[in-house]
Backbone as numpy.savetxt, mean C-alpha at the origin, in Angstrom:
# Nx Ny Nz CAx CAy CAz Cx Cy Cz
-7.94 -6.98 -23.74 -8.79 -5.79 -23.74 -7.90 -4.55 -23.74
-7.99 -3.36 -24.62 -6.85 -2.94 -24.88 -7.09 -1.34 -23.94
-6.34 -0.88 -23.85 -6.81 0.37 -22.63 -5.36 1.30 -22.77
-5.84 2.53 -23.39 -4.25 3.32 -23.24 -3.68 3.37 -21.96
-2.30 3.55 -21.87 -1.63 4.17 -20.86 -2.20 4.97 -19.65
-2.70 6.04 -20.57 -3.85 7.13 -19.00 -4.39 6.22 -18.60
-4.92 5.13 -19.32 -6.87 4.65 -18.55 -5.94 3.55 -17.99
-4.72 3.08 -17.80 -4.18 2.05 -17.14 -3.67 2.66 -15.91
-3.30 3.80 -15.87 -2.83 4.83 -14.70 -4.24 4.87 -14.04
-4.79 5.58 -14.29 -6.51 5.81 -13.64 -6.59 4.45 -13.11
-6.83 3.56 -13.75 -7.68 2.62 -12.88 -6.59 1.81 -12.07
-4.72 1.78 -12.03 -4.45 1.75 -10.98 -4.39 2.59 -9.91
-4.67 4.02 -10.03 -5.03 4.75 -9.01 -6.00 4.52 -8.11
-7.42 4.03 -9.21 -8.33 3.53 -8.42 -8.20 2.43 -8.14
-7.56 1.54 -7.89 -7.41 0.08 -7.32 -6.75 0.62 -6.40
-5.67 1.30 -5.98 -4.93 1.51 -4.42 -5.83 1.97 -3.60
-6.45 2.98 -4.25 -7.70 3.66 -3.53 -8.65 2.76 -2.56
-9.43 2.15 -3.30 -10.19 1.15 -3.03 -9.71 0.06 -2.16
-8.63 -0.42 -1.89 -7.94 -1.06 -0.82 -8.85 -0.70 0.28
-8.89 0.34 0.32 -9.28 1.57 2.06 -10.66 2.06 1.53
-11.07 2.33 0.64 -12.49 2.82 0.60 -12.94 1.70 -0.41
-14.50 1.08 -0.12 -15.45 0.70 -1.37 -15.77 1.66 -1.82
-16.21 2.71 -1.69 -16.70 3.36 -3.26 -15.07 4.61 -3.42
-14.58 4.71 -4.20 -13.65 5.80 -4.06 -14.26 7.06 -4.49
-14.60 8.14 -3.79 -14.83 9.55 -4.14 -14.48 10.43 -5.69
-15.11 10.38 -6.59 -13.93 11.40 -7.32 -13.04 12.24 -6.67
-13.41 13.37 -6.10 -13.15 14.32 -4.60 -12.01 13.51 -4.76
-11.54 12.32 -4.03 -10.45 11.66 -3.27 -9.28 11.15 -4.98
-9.95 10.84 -6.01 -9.21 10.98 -6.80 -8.45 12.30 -7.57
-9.52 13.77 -6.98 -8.92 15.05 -7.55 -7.09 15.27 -6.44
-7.46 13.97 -5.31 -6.31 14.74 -4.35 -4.80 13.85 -4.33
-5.38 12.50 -5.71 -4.37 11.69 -5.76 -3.53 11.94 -7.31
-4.31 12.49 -8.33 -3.89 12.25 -9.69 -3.53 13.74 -9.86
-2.39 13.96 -10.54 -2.34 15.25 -11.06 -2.55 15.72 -12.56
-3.48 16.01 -12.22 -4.49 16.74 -13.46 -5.98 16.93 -12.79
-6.55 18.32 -13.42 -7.53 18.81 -13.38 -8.44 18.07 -13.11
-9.83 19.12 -12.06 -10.68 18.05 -11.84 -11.73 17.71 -12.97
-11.85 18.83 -14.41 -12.34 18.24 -15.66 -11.60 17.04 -16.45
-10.37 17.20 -16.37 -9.66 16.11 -16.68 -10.55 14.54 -16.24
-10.03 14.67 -15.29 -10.25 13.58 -14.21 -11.77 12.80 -14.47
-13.01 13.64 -14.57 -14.09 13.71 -14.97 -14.41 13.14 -16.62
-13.56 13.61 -17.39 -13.49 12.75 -18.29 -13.19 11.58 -18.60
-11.99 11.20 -17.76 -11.50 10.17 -17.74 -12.43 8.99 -17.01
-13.07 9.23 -15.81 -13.96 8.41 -15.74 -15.18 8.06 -16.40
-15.83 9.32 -17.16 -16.67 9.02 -18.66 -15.88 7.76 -19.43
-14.81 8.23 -19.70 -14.42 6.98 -20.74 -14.66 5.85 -19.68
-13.83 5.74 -18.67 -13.60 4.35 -18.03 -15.22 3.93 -18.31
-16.02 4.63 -17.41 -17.61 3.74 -17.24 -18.09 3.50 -18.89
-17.63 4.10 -19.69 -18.39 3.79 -20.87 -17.47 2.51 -21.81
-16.39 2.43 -20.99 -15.61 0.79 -21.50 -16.01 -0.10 -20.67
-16.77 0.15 -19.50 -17.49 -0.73 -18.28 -15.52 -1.31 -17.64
-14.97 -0.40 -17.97 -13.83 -0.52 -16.70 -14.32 0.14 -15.38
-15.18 0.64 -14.87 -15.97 1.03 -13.36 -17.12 1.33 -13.75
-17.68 1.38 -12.45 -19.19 1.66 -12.16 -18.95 3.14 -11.33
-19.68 4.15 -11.81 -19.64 5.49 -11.27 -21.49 5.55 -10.83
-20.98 5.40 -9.30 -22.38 6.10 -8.47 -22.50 7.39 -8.37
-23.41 8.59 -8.77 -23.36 9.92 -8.45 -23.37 10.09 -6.83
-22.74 10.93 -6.28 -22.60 10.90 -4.61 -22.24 10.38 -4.32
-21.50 9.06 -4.48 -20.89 7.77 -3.96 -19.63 7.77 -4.42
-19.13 7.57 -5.56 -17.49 7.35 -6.17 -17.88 6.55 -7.05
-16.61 5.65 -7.20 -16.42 4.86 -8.49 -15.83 3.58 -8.20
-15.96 2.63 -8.49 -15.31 1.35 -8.05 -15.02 0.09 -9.36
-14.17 0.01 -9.85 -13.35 -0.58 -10.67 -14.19 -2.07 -10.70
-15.02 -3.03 -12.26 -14.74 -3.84 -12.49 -14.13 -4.82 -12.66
-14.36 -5.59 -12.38 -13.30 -6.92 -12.74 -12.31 -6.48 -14.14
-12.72 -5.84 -15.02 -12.20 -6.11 -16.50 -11.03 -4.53 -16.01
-11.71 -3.76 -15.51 -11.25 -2.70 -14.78 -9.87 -3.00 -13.97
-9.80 -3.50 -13.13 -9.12 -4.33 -12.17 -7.49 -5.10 -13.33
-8.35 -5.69 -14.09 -7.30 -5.93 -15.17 -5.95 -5.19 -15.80
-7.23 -4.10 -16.33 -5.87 -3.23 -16.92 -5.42 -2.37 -15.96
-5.48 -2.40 -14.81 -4.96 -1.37 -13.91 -3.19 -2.18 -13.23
-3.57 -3.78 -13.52 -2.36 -4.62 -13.15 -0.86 -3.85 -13.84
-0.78 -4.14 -15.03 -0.10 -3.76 -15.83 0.81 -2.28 -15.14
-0.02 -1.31 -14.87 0.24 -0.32 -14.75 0.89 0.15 -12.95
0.44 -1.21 -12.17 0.66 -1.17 -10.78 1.94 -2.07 -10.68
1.72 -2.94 -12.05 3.51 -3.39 -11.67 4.50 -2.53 -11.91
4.64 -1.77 -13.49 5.23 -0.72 -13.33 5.44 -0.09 -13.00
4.71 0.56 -11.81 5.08 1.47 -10.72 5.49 1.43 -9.54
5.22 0.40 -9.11 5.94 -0.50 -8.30 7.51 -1.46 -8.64
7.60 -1.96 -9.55 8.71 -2.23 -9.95 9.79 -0.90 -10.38
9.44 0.27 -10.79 10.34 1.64 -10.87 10.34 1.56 -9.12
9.69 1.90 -8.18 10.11 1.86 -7.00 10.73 1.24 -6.08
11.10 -0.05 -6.92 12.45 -1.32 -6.20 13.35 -0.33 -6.83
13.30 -0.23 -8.00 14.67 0.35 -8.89 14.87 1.40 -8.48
14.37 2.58 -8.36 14.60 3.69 -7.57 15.20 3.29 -6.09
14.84 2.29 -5.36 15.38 2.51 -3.59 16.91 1.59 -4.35
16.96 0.22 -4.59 17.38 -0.60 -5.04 19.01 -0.47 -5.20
18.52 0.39 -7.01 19.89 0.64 -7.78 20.21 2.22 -7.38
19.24 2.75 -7.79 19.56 4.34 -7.74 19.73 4.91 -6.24
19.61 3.99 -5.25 19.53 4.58 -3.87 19.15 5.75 -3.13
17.50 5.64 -3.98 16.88 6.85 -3.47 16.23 6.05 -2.26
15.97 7.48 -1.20 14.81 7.12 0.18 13.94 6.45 -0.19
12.89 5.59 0.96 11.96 4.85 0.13 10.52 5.88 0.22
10.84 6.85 1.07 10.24 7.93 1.34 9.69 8.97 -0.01
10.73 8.45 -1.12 10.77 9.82 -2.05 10.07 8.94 -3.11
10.37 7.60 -3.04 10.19 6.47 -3.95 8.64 6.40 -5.29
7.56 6.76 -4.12 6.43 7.20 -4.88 6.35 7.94 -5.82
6.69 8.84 -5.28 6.36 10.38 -5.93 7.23 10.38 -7.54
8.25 9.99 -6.78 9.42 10.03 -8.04 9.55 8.88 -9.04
8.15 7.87 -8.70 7.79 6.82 -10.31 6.53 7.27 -10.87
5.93 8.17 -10.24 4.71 8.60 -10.67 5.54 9.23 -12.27
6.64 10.12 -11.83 6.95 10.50 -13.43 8.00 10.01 -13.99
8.87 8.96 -13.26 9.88 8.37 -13.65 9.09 7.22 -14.75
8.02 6.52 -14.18 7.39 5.19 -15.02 6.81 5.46 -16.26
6.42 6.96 -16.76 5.81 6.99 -18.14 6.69 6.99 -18.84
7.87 7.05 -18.81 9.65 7.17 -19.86 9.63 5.32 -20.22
9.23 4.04 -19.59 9.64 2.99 -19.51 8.54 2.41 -20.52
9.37 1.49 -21.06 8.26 0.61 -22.26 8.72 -0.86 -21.88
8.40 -1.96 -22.58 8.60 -2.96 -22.09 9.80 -3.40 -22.00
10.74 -3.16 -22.44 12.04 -3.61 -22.48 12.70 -3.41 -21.28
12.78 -1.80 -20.96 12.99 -1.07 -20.05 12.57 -1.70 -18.22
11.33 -2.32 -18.63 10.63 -3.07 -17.50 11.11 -4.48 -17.20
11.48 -4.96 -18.48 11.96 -6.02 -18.44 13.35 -6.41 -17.76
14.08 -5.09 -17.85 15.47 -5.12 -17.48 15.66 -4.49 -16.04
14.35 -3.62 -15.68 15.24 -3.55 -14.21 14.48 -4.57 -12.99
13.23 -5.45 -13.94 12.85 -6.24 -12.92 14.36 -7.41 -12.66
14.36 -7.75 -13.56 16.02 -8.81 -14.04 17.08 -7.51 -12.85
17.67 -6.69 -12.85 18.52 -6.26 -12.49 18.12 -6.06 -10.56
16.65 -6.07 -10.37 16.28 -5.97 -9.24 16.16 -7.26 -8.52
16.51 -8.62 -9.39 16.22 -9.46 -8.90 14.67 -10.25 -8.62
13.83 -9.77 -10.12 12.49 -10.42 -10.36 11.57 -9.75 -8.59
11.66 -8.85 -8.34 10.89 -8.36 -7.02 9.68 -9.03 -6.95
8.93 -9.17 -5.30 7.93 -9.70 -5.41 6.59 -8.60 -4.47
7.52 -7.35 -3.92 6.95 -6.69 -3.08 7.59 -5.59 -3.82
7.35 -4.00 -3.34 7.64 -2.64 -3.88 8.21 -2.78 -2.17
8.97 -1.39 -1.77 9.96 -0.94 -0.80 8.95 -0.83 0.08
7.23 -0.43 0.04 6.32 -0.35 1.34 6.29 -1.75 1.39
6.13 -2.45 0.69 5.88 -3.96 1.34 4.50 -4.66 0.46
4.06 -3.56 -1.02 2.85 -3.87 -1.38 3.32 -5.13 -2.59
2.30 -5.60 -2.84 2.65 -7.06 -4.35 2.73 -6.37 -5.04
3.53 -7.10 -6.18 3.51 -6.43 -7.48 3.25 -7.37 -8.42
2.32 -7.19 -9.15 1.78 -8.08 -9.84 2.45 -8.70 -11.11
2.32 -10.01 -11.36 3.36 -10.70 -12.04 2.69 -10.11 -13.55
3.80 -10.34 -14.65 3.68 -10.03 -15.92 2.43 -10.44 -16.97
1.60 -11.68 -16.17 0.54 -11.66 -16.60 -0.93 -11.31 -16.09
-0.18 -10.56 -15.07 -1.59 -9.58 -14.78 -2.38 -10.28 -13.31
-1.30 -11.19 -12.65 -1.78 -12.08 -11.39 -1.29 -10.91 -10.26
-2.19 -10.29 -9.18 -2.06 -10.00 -8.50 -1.36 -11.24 -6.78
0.13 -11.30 -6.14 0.08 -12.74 -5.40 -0.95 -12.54 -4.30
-1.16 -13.50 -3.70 -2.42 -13.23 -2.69 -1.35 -12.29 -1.10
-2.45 -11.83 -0.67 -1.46 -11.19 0.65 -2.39 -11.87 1.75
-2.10 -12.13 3.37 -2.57 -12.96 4.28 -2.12 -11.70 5.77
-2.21 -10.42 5.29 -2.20 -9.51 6.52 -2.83 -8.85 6.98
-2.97 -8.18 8.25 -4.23 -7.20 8.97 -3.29 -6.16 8.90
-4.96 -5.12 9.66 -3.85 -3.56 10.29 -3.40 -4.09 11.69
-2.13 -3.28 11.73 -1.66 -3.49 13.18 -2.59 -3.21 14.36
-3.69 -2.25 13.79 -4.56 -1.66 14.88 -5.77 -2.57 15.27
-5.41 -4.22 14.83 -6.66 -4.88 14.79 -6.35 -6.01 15.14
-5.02 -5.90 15.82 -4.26 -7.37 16.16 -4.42 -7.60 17.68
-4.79 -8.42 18.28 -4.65 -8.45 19.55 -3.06 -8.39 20.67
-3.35 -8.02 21.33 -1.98 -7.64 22.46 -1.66 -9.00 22.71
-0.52 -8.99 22.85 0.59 -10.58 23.11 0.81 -11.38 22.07
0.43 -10.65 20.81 0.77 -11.47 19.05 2.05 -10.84 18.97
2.74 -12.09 18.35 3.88 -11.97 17.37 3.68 -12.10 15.89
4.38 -10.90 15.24 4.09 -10.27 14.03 5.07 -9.84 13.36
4.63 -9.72 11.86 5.98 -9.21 11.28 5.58 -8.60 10.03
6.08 -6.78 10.18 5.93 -6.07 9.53 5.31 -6.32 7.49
3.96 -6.09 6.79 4.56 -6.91 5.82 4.01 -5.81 4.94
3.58 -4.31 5.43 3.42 -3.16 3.88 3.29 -2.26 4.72
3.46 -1.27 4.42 4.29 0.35 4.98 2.82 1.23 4.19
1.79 1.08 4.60 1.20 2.17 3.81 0.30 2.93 3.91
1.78 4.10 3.81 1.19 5.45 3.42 2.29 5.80 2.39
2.12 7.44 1.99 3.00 8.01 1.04 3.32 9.07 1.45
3.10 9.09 2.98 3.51 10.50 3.66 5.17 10.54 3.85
5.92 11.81 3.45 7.03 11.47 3.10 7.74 11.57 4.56
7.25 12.07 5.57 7.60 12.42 6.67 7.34 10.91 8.00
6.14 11.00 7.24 6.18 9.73 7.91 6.71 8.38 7.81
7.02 8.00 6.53 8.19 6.82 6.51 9.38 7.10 6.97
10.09 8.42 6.69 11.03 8.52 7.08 10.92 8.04 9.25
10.35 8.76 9.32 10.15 8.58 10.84 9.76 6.84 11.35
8.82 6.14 10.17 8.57 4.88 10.04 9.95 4.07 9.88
10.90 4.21 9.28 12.17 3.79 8.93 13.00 3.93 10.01
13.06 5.22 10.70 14.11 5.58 11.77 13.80 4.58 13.13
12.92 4.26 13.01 12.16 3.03 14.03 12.26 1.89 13.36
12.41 1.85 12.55 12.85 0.10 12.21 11.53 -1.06 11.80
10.68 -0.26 11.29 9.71 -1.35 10.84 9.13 -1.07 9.48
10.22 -1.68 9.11 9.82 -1.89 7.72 9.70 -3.05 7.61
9.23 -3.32 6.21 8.77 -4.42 6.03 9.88 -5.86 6.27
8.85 -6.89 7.13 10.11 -8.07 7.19 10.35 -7.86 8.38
10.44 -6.78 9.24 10.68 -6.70 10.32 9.24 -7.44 11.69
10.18 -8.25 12.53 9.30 -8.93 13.36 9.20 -8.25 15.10
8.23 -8.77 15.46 8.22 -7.82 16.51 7.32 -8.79 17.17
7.22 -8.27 19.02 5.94 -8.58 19.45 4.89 -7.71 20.21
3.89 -7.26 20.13 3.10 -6.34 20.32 2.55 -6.89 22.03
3.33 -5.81 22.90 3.21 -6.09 24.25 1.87 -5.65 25.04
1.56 -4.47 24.23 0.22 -3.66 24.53 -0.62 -2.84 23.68
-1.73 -2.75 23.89 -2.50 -1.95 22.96 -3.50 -1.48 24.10
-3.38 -0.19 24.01 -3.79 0.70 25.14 -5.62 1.26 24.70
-6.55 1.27 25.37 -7.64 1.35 24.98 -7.94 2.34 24.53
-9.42 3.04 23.23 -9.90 3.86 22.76 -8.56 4.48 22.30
-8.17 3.91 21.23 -7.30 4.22 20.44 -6.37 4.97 21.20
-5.48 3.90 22.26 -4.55 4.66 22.55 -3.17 4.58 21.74
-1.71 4.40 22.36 -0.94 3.78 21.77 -0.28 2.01 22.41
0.49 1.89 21.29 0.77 0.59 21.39 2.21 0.44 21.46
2.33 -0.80 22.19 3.93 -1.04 22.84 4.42 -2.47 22.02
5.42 -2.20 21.40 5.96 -3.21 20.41 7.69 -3.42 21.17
7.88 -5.01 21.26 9.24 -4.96 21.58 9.50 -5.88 20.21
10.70 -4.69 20.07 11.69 -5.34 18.96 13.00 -6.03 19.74
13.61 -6.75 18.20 14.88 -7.27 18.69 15.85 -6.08 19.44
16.06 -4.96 18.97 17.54 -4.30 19.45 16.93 -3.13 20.42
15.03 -2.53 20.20 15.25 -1.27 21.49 13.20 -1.97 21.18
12.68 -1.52 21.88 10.72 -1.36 22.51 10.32 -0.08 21.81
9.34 0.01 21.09 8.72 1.08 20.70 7.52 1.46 21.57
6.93 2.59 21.80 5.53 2.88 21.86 5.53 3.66 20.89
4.30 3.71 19.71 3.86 4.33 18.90 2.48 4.61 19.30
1.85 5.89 18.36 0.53 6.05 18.70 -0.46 5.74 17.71
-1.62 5.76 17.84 -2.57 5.16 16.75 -2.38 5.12 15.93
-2.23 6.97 15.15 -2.42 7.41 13.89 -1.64 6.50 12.86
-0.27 6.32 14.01 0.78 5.91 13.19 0.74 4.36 12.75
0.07 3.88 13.82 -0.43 2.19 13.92 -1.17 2.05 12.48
-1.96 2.95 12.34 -3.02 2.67 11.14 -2.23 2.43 9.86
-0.97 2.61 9.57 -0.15 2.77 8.62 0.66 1.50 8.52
0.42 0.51 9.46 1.13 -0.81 9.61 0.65 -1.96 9.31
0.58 -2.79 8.11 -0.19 -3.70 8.40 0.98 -5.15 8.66
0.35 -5.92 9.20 1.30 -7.08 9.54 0.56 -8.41 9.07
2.01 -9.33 9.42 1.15 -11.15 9.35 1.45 -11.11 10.80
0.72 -11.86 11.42 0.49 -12.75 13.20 0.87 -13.93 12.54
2.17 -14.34 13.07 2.74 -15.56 13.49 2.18 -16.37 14.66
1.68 -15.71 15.53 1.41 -16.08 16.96 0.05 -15.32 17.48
-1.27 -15.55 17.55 -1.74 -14.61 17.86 -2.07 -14.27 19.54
-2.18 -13.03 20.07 -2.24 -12.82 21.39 -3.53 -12.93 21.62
-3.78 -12.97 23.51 -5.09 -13.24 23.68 -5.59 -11.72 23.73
-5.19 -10.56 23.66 -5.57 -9.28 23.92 -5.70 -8.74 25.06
-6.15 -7.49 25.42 -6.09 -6.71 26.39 -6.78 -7.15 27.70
-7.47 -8.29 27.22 -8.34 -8.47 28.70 -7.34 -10.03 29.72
-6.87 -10.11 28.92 -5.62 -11.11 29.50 -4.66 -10.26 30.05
-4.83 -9.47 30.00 -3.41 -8.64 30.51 -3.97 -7.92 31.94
-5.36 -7.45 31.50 -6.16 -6.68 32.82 -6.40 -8.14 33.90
-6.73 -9.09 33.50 -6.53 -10.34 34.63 -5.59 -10.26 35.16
-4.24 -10.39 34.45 -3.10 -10.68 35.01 -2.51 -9.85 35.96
-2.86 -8.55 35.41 -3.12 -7.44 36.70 -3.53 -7.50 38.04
-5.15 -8.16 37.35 -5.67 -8.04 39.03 -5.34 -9.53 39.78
-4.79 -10.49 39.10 -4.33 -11.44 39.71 -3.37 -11.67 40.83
């Protein structure tokens, strides 16, 4: 099914989107894509009229299956420029986004072909997200948010995501990036913060930042009310 370049950008925009929201907002796509919000508006005319999404008025837009398709293509490439960017070129993984958004329209297949080979065939981008194989297979992922794990699980870091540039950096200077294992000692009530001991120092982090973590549970804990026993025990 054949879909230019833009409409492969668009509808991987709207597939990250949609991770975190079912319906995605236009609104929320004027604050991710750069170009106009007539632009933008057009572009989803075309999409719904190739039945690559369904556009609810007041609601957003949410990507078809056939939709979903051609958006692969376009999420490996951007993700695979962002191994190559941290990788070879040894940029931050902080800057990594921003800088394939215009680094990836220069690359054609060859180009793709050679820095997946030079990156070592990647199977994750530097946050920790899949990157979908060359025929358009998204691999399956098996993780939660950190903010949904119970207290006394052992876990291990497995996607970094946000694109706040301030905040990875600060995410990095703490040591949990992806791959990184930990065990989550506490989770403090009504969204408080949470106490993670790592191998070399103990974190407490606070919610906001929790929401940005998702992990696999190796081990899961019994949660907070095992801990308030053990208290009053």
């Amino acid at each position: 099914m054949n879909a230019s370049p833009a409409m492969q950008r668009y509808a991987a925009e709207i597939y990250r989107l949609q991770q975190d929201h079912d319906q995605v907002p236009v609104s929320m796509l004027n604050e991710h894509v750069g170009a106009s919000a007539q632009a933008i508006s057009q572009m989803v005319r075309r999409l719904a009229k190739r039945n690559f999404l369904v556009h609810e008025p007041y609601r957003g837009v949410r990507l078809t299956e056939s939709g979903q398709r051609i958006a692969m293509p376009a999420l490996r490439r951007h993700r695979l420029t962002e191994v190559f960017l941290v990788r070879i070129m040894r940029y931050d993984w902080a800057s990594a986004h921003e800088l394939a958004d215009t680094f990836e329209r220069g690359i054609n297949d060859e180009l793709e072909d050679r820095m997946d080979e030079l990156t070592d065939h990647p199977t994750r981008c530097p946050h920790g997200e899949p990157i979908p194989s060359k025929e358009g297979v998204m691999p399956p992922l098996n993780d939660m948010p950190l903010i949904d794990v119970p207290s006394g699980s052992d876990c291990s870091i497995s996607r970094v995501r946000t694109h706040d540039y301030d905040k990875l950096r600060y995410i990095a200077s703490l040591g949990l990036v992806p791959g990184e294992d930990f065990h989550l000692l506490s989770c403090a009530p009504f969204k408080g913060p949470l106490r993670l001991q790592m191998s070399r120092h103990d974190h407490v982090i606070g919610y906001e930042l929790a929401k940005s973590l998702w992990v696999e549970v190796t081990r899961r804990g019994e949660g907070n009310k095992s801990f308030a026993r053990n208290k009053m025990a």
